[in-house]
N, C-alpha and C positions, 0 to 999 in steps of 0.2 A: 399544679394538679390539672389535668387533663379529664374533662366532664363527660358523660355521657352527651351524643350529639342533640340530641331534645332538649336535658337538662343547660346545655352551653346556651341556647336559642332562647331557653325561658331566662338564663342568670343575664346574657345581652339586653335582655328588655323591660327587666324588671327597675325601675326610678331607682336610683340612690335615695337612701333613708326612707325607702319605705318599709311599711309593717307588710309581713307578708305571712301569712299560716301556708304551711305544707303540711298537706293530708297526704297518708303513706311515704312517707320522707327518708322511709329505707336508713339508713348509717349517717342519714346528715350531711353527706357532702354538697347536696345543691345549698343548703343554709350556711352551709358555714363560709362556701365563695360567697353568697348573698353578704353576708354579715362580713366577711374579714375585705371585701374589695370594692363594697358597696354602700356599706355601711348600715345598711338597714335591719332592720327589727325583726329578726326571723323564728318563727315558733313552729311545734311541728308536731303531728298527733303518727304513729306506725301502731301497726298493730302485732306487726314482731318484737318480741320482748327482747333480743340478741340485738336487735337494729337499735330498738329505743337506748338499749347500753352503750352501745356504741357513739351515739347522737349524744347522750350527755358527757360519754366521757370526753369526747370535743368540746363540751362545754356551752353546749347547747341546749336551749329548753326543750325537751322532747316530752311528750306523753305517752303510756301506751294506750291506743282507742283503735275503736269501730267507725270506718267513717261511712256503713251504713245504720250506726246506731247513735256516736255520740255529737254529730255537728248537730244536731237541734238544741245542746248545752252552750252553744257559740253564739253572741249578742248579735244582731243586724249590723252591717256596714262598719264591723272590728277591724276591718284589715284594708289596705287599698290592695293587693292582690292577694286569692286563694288561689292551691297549685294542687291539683293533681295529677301527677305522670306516673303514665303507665299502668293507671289505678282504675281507671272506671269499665273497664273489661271485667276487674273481678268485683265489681260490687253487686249486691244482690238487688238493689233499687236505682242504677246507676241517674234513674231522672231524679229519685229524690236527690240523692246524689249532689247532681248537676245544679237543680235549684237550692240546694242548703250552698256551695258551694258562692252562687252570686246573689245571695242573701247576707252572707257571711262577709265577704268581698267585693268591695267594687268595680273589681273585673279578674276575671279567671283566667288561667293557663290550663289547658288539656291536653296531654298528648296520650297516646296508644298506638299501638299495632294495627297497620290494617288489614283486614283480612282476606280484603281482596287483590292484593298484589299481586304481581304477576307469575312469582313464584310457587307461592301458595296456591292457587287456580293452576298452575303448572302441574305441581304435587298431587292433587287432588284430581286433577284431571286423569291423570298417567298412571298414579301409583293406585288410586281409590283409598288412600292413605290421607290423614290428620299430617301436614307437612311439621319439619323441625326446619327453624331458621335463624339467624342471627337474632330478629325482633322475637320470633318466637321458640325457647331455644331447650322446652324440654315436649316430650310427648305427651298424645294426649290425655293420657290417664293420670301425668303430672301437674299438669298446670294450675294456674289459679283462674285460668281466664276461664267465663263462664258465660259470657255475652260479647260474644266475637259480633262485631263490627266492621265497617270500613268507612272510607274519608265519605262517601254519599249518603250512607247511613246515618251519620253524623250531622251533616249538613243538612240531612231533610229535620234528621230529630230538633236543632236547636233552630230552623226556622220555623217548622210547628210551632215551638212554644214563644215565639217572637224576640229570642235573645239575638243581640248582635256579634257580626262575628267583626271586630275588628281588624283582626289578622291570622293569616294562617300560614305555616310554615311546610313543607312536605321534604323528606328524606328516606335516601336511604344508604345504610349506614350513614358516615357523616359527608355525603355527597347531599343538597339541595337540589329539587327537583322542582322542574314550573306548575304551578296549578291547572296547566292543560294537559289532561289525561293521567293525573295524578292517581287516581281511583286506582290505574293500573300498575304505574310505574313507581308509584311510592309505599315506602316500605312501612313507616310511620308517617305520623301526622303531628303538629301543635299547635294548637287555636288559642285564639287573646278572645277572649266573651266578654261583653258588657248588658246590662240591661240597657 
């Protein structure tokens, strides 16, 4: 099974037999590599009712939730990683978010779209158009994103609130990009956070 390029970078680095929640877990495929090649303890909350069926019919513990409404249901320090991909662009508190998130876990994976890539600033530049792209792949008046970001945005957000960044990954599509001038040249992004 062949992962989405984010999703591959978080399953490389997540410990074997560890517990791990994925919030917005979409059909289960990051869990179920999690779980069938890794061995670890993977749970998962979507808020798509089609995804969460899909997720158990794998055979996977899936929930359907809000994870701007129902992570404050989730114990302190349950998980050695929580996972959000591709998820905090559309949540509507993405810092409660972010703090229920390594409250929940003892260190987090993030990834999203950035919006400042060079295409996108291309697009918008040229067209005066909301760009369509691989990372971001319907129009504007489709999406679910609702707090468009980029890798600097990000970076200043999670040194504000004094969380560390472990590690950070930058891509686009599934090419790896260096973190010099990434802002521009990366399409996406995925961060390891620890308090």
């Amino acid at each position: 099974m062949s992962l989405r390029p984010d999703l591959a970078i978080i399953a490389n680095n997540v410990a074997g037999g560890s517990r791990v929640l994925d919030i917005g877990c979409g059909d289960g495929e990051l869990m179920a590599v999690l779980r069938d090649a890794k061995g670890c303890d993977a749970r998962g909350i979507e808020i798509d009712g089609a995804n969460v069926s899909a997720a158990v019919a794998r055979g996977l513990s899936v929930i359907q939730g809000d994870a701007d409404t129902d992570l404050i249901n989730y114990p302190d320090d349950t998980y050695d990683y929580a996972i959000l991909s591709q998820t905090l662009q559309t949540a509507r508190s993405p810092d409660r978010v972010l703090d229920d998130l390594l409250r929940i876990g003892r260190r987090a994976f993030v990834s999203f779209p950035n919006f400042a890539y060079w295409r996108v600033r291309w697009s918008l530049m040229w067209s005066g158009r909301m760009p369509v792209t691989a990372a971001l792949p319907v129009s504007w008046y489709e999406t679910e994103n609702i707090h468009q970001l980029t890798i600097e945005d990000f970076r200043a957000f999670v040194a504000e609130r004094g969380i560390t960044v472990e590690n950070a990954w930058f891509l686009t599509g599934d090419r790896r990009r260096g973190a010099a001038a990434a802002n521009l040249r990366a399409e996406q992004a995925v961060f390891l956070l620890s308090r």
